[in-house]
LOLUMBA-605767 format. One record per residue: residue number from 1; x, y, z of N, C-alpha, C in turn; chain; residue in three letters. Coordinates in Angstrom, 1 decimal. Layout:
<pts>
PT  resi      nu      nv      nw     cau     cav     caw      cu      cv      cw  chain  resn
PT   NUM       X       Y       Z       X       Y       Z       X       Y       Z      A   ALA
...
</pts>
This chain:
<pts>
PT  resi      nu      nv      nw     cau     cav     caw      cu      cv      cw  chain  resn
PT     1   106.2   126.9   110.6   106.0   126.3   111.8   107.0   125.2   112.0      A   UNK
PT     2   107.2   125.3   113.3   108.6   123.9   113.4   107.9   123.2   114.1      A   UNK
PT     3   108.2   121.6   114.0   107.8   120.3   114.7   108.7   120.2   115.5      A   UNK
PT     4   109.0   120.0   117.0   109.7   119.3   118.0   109.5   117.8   117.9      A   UNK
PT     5   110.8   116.9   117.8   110.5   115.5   117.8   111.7   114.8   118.8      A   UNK
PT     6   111.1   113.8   119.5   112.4   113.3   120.0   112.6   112.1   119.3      A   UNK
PT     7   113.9   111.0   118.7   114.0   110.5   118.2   115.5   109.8   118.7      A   UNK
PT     8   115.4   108.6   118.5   116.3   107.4   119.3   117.1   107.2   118.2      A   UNK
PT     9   118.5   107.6   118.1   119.3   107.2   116.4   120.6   105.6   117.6      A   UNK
PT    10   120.3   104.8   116.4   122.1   104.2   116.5   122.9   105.2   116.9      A   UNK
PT    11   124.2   104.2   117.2   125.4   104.7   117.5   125.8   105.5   115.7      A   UNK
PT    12   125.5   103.9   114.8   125.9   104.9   113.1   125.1   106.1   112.7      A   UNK
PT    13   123.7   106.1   113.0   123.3   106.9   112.6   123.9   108.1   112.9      A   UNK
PT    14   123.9   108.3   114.3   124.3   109.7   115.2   126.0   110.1   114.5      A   UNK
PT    15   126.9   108.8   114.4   127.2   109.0   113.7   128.0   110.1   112.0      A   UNK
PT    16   127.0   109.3   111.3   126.9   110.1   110.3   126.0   111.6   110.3      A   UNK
PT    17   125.0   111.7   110.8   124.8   113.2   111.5   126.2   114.2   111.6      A   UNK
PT    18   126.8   113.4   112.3   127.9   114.2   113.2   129.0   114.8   111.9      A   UNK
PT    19   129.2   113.6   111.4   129.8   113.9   109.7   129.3   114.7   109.2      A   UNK
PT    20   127.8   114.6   108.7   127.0   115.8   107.7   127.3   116.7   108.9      A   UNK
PT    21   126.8   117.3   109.4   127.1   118.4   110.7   128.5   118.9   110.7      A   UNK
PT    22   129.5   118.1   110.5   130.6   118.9   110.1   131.3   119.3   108.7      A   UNK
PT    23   130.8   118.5   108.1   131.0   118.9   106.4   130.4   119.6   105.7      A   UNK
PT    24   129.0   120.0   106.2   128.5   121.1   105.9   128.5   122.6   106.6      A   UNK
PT    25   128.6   122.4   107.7   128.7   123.8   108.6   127.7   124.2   109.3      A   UNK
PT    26   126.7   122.8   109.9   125.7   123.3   110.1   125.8   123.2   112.0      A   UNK
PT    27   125.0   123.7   112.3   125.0   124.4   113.6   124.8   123.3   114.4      A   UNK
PT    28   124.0   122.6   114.6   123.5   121.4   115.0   122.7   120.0   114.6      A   UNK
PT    29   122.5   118.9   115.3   122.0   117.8   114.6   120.6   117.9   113.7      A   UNK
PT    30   120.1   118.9   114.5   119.1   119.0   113.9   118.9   119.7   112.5      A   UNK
PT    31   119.4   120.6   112.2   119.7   120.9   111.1   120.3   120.2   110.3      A   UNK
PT    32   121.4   119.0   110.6   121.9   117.9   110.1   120.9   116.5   109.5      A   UNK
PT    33   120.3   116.9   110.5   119.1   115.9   110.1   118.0   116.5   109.0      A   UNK
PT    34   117.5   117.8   109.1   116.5   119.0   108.2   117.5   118.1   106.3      A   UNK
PT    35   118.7   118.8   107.0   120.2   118.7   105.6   119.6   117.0   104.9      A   UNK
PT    36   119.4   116.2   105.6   119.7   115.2   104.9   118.0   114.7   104.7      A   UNK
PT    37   117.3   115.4   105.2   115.6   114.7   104.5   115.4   115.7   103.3      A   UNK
PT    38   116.0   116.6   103.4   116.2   117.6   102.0   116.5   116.9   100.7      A   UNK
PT    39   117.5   116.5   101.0   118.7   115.4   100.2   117.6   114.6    99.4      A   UNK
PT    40   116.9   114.0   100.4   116.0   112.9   100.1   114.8   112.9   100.0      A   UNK
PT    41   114.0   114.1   100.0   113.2   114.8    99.8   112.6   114.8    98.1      A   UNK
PT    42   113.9   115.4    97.7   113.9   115.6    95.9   114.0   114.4    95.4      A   UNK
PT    43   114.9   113.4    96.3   115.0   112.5    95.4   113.8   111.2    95.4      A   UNK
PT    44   113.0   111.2    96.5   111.7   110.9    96.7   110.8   111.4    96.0      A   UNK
PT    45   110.0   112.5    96.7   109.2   113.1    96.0   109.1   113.6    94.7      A   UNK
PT    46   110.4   114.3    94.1   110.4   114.8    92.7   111.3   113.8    91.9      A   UNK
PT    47   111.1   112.4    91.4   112.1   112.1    90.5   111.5   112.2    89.2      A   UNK
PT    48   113.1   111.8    88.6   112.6   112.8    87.2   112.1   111.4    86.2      A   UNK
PT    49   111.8   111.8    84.8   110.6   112.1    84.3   111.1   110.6    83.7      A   UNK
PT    50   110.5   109.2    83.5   111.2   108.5    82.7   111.7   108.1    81.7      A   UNK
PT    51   112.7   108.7    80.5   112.6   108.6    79.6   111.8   108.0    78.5      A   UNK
PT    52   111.2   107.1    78.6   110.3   106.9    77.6   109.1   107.3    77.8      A   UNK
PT    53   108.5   107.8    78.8   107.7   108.9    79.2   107.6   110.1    78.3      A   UNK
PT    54   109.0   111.1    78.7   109.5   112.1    78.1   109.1   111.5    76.3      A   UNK
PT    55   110.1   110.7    75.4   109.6   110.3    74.3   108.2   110.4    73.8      A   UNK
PT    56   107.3   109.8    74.7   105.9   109.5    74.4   105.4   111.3    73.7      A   UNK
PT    57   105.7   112.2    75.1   105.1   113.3    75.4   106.1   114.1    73.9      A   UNK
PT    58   107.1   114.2    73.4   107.5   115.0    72.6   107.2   113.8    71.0      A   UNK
PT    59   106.8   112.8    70.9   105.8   112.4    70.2   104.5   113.3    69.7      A   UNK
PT    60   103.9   113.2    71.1   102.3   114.0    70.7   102.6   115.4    70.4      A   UNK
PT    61   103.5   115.6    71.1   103.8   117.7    70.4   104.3   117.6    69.2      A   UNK
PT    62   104.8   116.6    68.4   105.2   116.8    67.1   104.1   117.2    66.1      A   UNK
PT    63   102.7   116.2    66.9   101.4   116.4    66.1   100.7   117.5    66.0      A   UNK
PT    64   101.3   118.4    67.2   100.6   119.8    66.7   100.1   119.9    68.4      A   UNK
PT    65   100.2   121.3    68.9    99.4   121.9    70.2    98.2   121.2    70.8      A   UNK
PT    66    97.5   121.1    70.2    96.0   120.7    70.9    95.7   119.5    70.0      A   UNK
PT    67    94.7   118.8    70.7    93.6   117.9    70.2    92.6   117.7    71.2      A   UNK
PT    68    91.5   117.5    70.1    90.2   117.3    71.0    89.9   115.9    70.6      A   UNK
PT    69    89.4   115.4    71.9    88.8   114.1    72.4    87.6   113.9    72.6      A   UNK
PT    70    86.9   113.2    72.2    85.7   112.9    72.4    85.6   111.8    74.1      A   UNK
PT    71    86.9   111.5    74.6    86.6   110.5    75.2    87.6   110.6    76.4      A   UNK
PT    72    88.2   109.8    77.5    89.2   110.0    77.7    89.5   109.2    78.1      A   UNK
PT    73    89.1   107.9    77.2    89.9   106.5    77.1    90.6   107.0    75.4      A   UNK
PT    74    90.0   108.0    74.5    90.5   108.3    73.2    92.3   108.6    73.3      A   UNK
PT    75    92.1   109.6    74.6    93.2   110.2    74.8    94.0   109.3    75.6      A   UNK
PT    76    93.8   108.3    76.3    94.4   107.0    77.0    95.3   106.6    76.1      A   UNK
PT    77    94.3   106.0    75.0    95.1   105.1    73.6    96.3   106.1    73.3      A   UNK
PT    78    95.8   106.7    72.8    96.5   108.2    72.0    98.0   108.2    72.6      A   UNK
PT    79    98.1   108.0    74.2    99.2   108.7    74.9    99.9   107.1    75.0      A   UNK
PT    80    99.6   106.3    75.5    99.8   104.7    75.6   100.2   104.1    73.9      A   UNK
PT    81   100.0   104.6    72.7   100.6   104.7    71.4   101.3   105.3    70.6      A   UNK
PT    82   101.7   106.3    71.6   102.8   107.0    71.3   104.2   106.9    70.9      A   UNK
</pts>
């Protein structure tokens, strides 16, 4: 399903549109615009994992596949002491 939106850009914004729009090969602003909330899309919604995060979690897999918890403040500590 497509959204229709009307939308008021700067002189810069329109702009840089116009740039993405020609450096990429896309047909129109709007697509120029789709191009660049993509961009920032991934880098919003999916960022990556934070290293000591990642550490924590290849900590607990060293311990072995599973464990069972009686609790899940047990498994709080457990991941927070990693």
């Amino acid at each position: 399903m497509m959204v229709q939106a009307v939308i008021t850009l700067d002189e810069r914004a329109d702009a840089v549109l116009t740039i993405v729009k020609g450096k990429y090969g896309l047909k129109n602003k709007s697509d120029a615009v789709n191009f660049v909330v993509s961009k920032f899309e991934t880098e919003l919604l999916e960022p990556e994992l934070r290293p000591e995060f990642v550490e924590r979690i290849r900590t607990i897999e060293k311990r072995g596949k599973f464990s069972h918890y009686k609790s899940l403040d047990r498994l709080r500590k457990e991941i927070e002491n990693a």
